[in-house]
PAGUDO-580492 format. One record per residue: x, z, y of N, C-alpha, C in turn; residue in one letter. Coordinates in nm, 3 decimals. Example, Ala and Ser with C-alpha at 12.3 -4.5 7.8 and 13.67 -1.06 7.14 Angstrom:
<recs>
REC   neast     nup  nnorth  caeast    caup canorth   ceast     cup  cnorth r
REC   1.319   0.780  -0.569   1.230   0.780  -0.450   1.320   0.780  -0.330 a
REC   1.285   0.708  -0.225   1.367   0.714  -0.106   1.290   0.787   0.003 s
</recs>
This chain:
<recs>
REC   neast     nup  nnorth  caeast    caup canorth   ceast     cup  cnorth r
REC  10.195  11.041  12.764  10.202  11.086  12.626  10.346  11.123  12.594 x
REC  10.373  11.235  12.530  10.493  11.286  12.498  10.562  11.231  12.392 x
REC  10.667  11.274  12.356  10.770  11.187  12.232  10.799  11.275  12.148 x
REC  10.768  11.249  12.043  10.825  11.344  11.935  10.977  11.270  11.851 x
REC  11.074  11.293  11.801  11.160  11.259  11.753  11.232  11.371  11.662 x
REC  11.314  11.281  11.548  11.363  11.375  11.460  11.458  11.363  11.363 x
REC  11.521  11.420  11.277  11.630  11.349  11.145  11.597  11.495  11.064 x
REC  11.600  11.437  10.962  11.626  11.563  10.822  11.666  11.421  10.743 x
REC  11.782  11.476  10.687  11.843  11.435  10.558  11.932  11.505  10.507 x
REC  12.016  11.463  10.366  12.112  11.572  10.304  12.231  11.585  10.397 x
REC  12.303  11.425  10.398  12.420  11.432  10.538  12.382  11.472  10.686 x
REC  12.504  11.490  10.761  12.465  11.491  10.877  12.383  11.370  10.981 x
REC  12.345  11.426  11.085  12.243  11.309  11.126  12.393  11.227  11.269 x
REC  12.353  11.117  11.215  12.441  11.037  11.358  12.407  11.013  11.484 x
REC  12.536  11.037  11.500  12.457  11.105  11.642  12.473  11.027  11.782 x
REC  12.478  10.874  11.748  12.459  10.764  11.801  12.301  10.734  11.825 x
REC  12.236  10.703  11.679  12.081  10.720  11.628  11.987  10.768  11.747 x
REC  12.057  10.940  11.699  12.032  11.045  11.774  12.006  11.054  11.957 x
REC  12.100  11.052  11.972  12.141  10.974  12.113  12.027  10.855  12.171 x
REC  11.954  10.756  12.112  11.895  10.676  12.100  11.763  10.703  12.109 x
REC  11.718  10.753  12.003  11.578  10.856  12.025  11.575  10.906  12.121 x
REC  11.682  10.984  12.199  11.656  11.090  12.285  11.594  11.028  12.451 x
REC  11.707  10.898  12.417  11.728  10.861  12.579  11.557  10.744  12.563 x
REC  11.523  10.701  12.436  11.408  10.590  12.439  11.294  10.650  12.435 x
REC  11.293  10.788  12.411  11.173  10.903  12.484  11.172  10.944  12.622 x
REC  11.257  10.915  12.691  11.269  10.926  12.830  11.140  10.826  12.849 x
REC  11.105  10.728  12.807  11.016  10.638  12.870  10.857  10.737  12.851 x
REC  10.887  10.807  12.765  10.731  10.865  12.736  10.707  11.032  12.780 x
REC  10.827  11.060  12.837  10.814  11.179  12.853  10.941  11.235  12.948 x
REC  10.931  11.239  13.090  11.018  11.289  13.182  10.977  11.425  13.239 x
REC  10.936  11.512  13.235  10.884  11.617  13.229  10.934  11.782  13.189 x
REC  11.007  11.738  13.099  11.064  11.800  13.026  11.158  11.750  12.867 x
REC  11.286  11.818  12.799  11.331  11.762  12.726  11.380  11.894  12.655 x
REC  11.368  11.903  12.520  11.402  11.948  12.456  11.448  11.898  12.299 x
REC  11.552  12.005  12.258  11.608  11.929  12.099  11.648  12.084  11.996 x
REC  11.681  12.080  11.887  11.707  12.194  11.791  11.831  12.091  11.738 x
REC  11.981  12.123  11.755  12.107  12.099  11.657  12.152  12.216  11.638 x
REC  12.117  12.187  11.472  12.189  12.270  11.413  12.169  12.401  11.420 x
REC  12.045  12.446  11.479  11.976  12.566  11.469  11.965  12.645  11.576 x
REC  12.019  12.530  11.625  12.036  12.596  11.852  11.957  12.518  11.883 x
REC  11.923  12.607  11.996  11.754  12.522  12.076  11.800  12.518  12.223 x
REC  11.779  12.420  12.275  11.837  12.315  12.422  11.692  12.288  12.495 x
REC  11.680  12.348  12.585  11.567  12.267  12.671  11.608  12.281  12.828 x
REC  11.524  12.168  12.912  11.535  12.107  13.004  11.387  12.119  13.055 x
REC  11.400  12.125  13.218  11.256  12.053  13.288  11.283  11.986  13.351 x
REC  11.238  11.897  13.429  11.188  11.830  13.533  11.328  11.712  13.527 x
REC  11.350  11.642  13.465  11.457  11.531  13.463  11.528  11.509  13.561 x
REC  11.445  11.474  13.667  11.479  11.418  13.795  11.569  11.582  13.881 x
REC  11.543  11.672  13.848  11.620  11.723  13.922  11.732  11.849  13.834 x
REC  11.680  11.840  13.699  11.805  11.901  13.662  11.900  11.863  13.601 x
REC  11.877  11.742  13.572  11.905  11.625  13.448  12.002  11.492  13.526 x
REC  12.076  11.461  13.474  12.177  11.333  13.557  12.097  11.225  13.519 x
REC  12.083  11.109  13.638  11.985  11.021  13.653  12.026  10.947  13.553 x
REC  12.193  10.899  13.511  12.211  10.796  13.380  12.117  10.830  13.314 x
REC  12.051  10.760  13.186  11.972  10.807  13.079  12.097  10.777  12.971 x
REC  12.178  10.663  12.988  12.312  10.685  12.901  12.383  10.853  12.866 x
REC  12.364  10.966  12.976  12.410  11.076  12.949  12.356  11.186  12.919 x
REC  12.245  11.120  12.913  12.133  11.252  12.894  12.166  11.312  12.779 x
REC  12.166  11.278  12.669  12.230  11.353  12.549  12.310  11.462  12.544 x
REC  12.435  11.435  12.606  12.559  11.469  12.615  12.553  11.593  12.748 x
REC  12.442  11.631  12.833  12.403  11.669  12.945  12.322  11.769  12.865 x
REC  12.211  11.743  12.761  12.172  11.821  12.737  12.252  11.903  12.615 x
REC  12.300  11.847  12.520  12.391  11.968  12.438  12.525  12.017  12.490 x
REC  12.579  11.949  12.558  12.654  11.995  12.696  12.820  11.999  12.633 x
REC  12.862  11.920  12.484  12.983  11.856  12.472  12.990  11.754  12.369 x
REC  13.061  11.689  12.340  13.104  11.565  12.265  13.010  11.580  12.156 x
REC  12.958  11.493  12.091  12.843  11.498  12.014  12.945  11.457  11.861 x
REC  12.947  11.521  11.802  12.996  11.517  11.665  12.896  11.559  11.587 x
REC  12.901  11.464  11.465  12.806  11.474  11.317  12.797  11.645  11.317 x
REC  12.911  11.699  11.280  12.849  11.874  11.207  12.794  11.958  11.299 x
REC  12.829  11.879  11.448  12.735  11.996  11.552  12.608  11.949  11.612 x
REC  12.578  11.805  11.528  12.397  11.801  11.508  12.344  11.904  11.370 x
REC  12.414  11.904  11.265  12.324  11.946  11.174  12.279  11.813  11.081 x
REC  12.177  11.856  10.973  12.112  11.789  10.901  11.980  11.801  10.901 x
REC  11.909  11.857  11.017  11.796  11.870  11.065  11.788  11.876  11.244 x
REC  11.711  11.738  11.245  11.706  11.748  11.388  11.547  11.772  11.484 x
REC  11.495  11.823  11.559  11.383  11.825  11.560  11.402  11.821  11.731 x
REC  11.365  11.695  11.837  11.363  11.663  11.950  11.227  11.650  12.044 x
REC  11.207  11.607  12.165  11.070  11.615  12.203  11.058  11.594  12.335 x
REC  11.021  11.440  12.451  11.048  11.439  12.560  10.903  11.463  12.605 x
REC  10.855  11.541  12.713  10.731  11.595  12.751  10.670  11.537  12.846 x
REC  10.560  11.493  12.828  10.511  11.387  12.974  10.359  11.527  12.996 x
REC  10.397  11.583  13.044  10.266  11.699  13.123  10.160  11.643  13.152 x
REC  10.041  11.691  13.053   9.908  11.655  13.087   9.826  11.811  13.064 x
REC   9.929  11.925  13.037   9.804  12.033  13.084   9.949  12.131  13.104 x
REC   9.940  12.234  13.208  10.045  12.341  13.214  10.167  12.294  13.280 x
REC  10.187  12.441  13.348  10.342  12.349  13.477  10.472  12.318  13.388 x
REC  10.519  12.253  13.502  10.637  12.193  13.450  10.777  12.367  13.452 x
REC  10.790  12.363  13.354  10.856  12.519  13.309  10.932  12.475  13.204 x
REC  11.059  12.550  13.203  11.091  12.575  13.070  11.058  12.594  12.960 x
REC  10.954  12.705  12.998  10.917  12.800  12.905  10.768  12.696  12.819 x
REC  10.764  12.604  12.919  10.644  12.487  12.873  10.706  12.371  12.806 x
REC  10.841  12.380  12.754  10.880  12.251  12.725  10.915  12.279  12.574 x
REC  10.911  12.143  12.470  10.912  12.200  12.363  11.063  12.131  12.314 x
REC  11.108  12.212  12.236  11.050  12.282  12.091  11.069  12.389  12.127 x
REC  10.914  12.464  12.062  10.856  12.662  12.100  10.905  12.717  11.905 x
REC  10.973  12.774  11.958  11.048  12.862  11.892  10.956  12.968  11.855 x
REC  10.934  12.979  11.724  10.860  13.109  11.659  10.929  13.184  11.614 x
REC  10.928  13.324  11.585  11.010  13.378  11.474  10.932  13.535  11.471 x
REC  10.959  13.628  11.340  10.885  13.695  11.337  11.007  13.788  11.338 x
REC  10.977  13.964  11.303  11.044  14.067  11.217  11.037  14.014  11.091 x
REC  10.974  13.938  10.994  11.007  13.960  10.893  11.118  13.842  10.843 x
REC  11.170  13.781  10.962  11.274  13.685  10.930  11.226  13.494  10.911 x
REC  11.097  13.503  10.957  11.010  13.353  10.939  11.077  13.291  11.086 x
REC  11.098  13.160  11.138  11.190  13.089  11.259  11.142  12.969  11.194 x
REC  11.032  12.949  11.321  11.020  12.788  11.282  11.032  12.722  11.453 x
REC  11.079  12.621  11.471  11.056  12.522  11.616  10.944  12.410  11.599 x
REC  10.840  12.402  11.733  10.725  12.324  11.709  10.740  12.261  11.800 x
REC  10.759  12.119  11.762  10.666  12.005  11.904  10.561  11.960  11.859 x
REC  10.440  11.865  11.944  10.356  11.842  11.989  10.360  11.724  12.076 x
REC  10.226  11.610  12.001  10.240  11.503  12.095  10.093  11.501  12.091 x
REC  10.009  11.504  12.196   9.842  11.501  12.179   9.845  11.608  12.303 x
REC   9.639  11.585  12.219   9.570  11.695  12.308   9.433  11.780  12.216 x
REC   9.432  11.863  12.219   9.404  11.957  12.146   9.238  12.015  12.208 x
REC   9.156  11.936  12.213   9.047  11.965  12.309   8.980  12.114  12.256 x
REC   8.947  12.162  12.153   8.889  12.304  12.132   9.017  12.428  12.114 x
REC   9.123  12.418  12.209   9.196  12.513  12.206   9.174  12.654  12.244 x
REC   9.119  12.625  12.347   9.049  12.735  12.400   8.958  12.841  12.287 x
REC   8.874  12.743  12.231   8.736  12.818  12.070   8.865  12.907  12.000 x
REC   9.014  12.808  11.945   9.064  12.839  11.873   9.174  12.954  11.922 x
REC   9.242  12.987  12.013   9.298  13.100  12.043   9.219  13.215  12.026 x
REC   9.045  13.236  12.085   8.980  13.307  12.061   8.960  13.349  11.899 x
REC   8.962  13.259  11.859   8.876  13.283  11.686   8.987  13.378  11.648 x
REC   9.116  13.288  11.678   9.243  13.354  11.634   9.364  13.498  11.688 x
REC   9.249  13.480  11.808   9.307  13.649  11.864   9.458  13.583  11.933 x
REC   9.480  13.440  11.965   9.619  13.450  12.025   9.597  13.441  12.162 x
REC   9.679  13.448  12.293   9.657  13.471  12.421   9.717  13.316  12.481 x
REC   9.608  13.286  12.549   9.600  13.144  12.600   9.573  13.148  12.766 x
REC   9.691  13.161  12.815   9.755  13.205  12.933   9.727  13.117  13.064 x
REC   9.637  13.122  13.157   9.653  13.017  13.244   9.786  12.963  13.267 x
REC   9.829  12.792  13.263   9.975  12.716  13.300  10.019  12.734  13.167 x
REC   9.977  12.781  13.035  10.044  12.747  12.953   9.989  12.629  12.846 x
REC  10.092  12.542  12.800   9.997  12.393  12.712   9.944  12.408  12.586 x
REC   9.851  12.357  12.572   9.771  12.378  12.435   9.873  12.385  12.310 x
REC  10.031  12.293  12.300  10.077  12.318  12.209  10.142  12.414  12.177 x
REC  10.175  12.532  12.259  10.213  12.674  12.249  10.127  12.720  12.169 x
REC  10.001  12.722  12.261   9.915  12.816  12.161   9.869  12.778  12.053 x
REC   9.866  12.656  12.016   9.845  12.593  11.866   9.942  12.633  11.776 x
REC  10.065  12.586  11.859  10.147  12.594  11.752  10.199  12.752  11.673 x
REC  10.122  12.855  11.772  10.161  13.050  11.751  10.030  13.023  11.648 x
REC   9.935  12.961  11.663   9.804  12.987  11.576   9.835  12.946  11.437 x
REC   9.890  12.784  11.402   9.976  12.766  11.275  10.098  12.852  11.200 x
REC  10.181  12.929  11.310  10.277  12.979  11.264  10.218  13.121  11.210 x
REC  10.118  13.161  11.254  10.028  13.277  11.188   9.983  13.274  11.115 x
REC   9.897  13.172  11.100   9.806  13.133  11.006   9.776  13.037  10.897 x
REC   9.865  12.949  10.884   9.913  12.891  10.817   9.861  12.719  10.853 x
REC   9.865  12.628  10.750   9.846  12.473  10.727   9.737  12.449  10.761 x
REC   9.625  12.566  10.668   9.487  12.535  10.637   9.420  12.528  10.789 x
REC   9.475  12.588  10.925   9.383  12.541  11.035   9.429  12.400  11.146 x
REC   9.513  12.320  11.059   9.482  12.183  11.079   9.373  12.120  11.106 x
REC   9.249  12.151  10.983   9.129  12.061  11.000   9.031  12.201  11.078 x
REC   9.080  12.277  11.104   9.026  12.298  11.244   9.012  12.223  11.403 x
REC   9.119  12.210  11.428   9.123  12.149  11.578   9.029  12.028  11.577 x
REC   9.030  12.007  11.740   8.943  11.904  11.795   9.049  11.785  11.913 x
REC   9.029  11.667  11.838   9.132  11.586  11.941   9.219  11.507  11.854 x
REC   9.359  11.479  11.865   9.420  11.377  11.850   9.566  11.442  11.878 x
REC   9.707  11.456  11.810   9.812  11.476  11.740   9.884  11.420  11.661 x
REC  10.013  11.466  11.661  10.117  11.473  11.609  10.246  11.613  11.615 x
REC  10.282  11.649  11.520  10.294  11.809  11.517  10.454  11.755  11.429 x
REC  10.551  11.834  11.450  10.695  11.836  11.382  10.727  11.996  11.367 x
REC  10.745  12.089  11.271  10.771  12.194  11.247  10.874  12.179  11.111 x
REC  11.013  12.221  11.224  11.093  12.293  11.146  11.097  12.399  11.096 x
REC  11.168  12.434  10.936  11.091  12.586  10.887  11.235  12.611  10.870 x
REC  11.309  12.703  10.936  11.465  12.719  10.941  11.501  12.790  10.814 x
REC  11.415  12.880  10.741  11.434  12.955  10.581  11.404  12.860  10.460 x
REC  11.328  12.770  10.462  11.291  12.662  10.458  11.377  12.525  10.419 x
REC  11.455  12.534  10.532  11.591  12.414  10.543  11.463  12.287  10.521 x
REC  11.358  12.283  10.618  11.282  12.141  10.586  11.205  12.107  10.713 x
REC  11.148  12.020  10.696  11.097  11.899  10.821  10.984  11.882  10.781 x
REC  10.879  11.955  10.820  10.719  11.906  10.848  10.676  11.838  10.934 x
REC  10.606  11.678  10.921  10.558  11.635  11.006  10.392  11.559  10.971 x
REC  10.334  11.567  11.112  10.199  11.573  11.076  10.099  11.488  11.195 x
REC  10.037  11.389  11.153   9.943  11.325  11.276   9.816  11.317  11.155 x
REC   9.717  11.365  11.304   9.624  11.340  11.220   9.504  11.307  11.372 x
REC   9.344  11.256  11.348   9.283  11.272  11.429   9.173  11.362  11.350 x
REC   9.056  11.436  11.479   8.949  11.545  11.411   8.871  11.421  11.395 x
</recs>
């Protein structure tokens, strides 16, 4: 099961805390690692081989210098990936970055499993790619379509969407 983690507040987020979350999701999710500071998006795969074995440095490995308050931000949105559908990829690790032409940028993680994904890409016309994880395509189906197909899905979640125009922190568990 994957890790979701996060900070929104008015100050900056500390980045000790921070640091903390990151490395105590290692237990739930080695797979992949990803984080959003400050409106930059950082991802990682496969721990073990791109990642330094300390878990003390993982932080500092993945934003890649000295961790200071203003270069987290005041919105943090993190996510360690333990793979239960789709390869281990970059491009499979979250936070999945949306953004449109008309200027909409939101980042989505995902902790669950999404059993009628498949019904729902169809209904919704989005492309559900062999090797890619149900929370991609969920999360392109919300960023289209809005809140209301929440009580669609089938399964068991937890969902974090940053809305970068927005300046806010959506978070969401629910079961069908």
């Amino acid at each position: 099961m994957c890790n979701n983690f996060g900070y929104s507040g008015k100050k900056y987020a500390n980045p000790f805390a921070i640091k903390l979350l990151a490395i105590y999701g290692r237990r739930r999710g080695k797979d992949g690692f990803g984080i959003v500071c400050d409106k930059k998006l950082f991802k990682y795969c496969g721990y073990n081989t791109q990642l330094q074995a300390d878990e003390s440095d993982s932080f500092e490995v993945v934003y890649g210098k000295t961790i200071s308050k203003e270069s987290l931000g005041n919105i943090i949105v993190g996510h360690n990936r333990a793979r239960s559908k789709g390869t281990i990829t970059k491009a499979n690790t979250h936070p999945f970055l949306y953004n449109s032409i008309e200027g909409k940028t939101w980042y989505f993680t995902h902790n669950g499993t999404i059993s009628n994904i498949d019904e729902l890409a169809k209904q919704y016309n989005v492309a559900n790619e062999v090797g890619e994880v149900d929370s991609k395509v969920f999360g392109e189906i919300l960023y289209k379509y809005g809140f209301n197909v929440l009580s669609e899905y089938e399964g068991f979640a937890a969902f974090s969407i940053y809305s970068v125009e927005e300046d806010a922190l959506y978070i969401w568990k629910g079961f069908s």
